[in-house]
LOPANU-135005 format. One line per field, with one value per residue (C-alpha): residue number from 0; residue in one letter; x, y, z. Coordinates in steps of 0.1 Angstrom, whole numbers, m for minus. Example, Ala and Ser with C-alpha at 12.3 -4.5 7.8 and 13.67 -1.06 7.14 Angstrom:
LOPANU-135005
seq (0|1)
type (A|S)
u (123|137)
v (m45|m11)
w (78|71)
END
This chain:
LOPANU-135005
seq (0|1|2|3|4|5|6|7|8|9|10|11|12|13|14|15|16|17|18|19|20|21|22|23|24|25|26|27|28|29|30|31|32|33|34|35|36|37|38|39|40|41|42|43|44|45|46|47|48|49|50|51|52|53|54|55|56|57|58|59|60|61|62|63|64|65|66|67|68|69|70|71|72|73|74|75|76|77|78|79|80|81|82|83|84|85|86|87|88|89|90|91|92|93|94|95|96|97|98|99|100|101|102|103|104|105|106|107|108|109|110|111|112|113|114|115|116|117|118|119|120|121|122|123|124|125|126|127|128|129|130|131|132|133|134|135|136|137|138|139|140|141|142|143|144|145|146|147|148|149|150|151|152|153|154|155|156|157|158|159|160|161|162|163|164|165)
type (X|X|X|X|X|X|X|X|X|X|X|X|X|X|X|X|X|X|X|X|X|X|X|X|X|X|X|X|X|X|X|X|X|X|X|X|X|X|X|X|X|X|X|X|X|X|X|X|X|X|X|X|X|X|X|X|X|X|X|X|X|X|X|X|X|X|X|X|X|X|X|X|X|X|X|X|X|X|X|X|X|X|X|X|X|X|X|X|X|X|X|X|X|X|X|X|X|X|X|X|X|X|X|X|X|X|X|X|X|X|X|X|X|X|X|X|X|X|X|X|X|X|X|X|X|X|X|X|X|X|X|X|X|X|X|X|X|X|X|X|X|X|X|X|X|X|X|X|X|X|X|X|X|X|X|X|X|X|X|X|X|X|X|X|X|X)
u (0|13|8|11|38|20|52|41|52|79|97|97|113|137|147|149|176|198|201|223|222|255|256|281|288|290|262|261|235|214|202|238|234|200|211|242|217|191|216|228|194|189|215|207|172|186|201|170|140|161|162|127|118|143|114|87|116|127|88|85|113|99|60|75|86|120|159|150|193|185|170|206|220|196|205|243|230|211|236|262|239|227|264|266|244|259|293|281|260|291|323|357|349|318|330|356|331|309|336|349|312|310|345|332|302|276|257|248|234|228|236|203|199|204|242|277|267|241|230|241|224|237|222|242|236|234|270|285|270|299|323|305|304|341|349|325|336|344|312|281|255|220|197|168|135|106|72|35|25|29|43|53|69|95|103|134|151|178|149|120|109|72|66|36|13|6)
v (0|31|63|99|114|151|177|218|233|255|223|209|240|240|201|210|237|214|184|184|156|143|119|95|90|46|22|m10|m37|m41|m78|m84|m65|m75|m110|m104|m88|m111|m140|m115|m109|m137|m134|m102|m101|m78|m52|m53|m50|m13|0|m8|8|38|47|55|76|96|105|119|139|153|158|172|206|196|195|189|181|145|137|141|124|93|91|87|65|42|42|27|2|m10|m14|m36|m57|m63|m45|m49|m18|5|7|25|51|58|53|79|104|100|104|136|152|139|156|190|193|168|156|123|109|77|60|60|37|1|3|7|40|64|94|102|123|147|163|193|224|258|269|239|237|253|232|202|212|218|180|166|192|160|152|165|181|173|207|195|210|189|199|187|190|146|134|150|137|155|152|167|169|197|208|208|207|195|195|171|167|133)
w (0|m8|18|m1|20|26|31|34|4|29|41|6|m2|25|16|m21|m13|3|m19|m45|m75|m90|m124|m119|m154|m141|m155|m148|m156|m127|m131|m119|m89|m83|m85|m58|m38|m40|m26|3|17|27|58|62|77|111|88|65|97|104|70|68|105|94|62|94|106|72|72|108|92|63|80|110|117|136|122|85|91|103|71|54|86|85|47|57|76|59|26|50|64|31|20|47|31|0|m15|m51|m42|m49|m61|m49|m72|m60|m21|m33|m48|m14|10|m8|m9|31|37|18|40|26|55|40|8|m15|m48|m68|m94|m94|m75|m89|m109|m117|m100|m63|m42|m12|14|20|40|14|30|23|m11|m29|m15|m27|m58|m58|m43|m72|m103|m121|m120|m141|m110|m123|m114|m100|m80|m62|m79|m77|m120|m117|m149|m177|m213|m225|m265|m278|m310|m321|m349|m323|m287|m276|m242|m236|m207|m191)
END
């Protein structure tokens, strides 16, 4: 069952200013990922019970009117608790490009996308945004803003560009 998550348009304003959204440049197929992962579930079951309990936490969070910080703290978090689980989730590379965007100011974030490339995502205070930016510059930042229009199909070609509504 799916819950809409309800956030006032001020705190999604206020999280949308303090994540930043990276393109790794890495793909990788995830079947072979999924597959790894798959196998180390199964002997993970502890690990798995507090990401899931965690997702009750990240929306508290985001409803709430507290330290909209412990959202990028719990995503620290739970990225290194899912690596626990299975190291095919990463790579060095990416390890290396979190732990520079960590040591910049980041205060946590995740690998989105099926692991060992894609997009990562920080959550990073506005005066440490810069920095971030700097630690990643070999990376492509993806700009990005929350909004509430729900899908939209996007057609482009160098001749022509139709936006159409879905």
């Amino acid at each position: 069952m799916v819950t809409p998550l309800v956030i006032s348009s001020e705190r999604k304003q206020s999280l949308d200013e303090n994540l930043l959204l990276f393109f790794t440049g890495f793909s990788r197929f995830s079947a072979d990922i999924q597959k790894k992962h798959e196998i180390a579930l199964k002997s993970k079951e502890t690990q798995l019970v507090e990401i899931l309990s965690l997702v009750d936490e990240a929306q508290k969070i985001l409803v709430g009117s507290g330290d909209l910080d412990e959202f990028g703290r719990l995503l620290d978090y739970t990225w290194n608790l899912k690596r626990s689980i299975n190291d095919s989730v990463s790579t060095d590379i990416i390890d290396g490009f979190y732990q520079r965007a960590i040591n910049a100011g980041a205060t946590g974030g995740k690998l989105l996308g099926a692991g060992g490339g894609g997009f990562l995502l920080f959550y990073v205070n506005k005066e440490h945004k810069d920095c971030v930016r700097a630690a990643l510059k070999d990376l492509m930042e993806v700009p990005f803003n929350f909004e509430n229009g729900g899908t939209n199909v996007l057609y482009y070609s160098p001749e022509t560009y139709i936006k159409k509504e879905g």
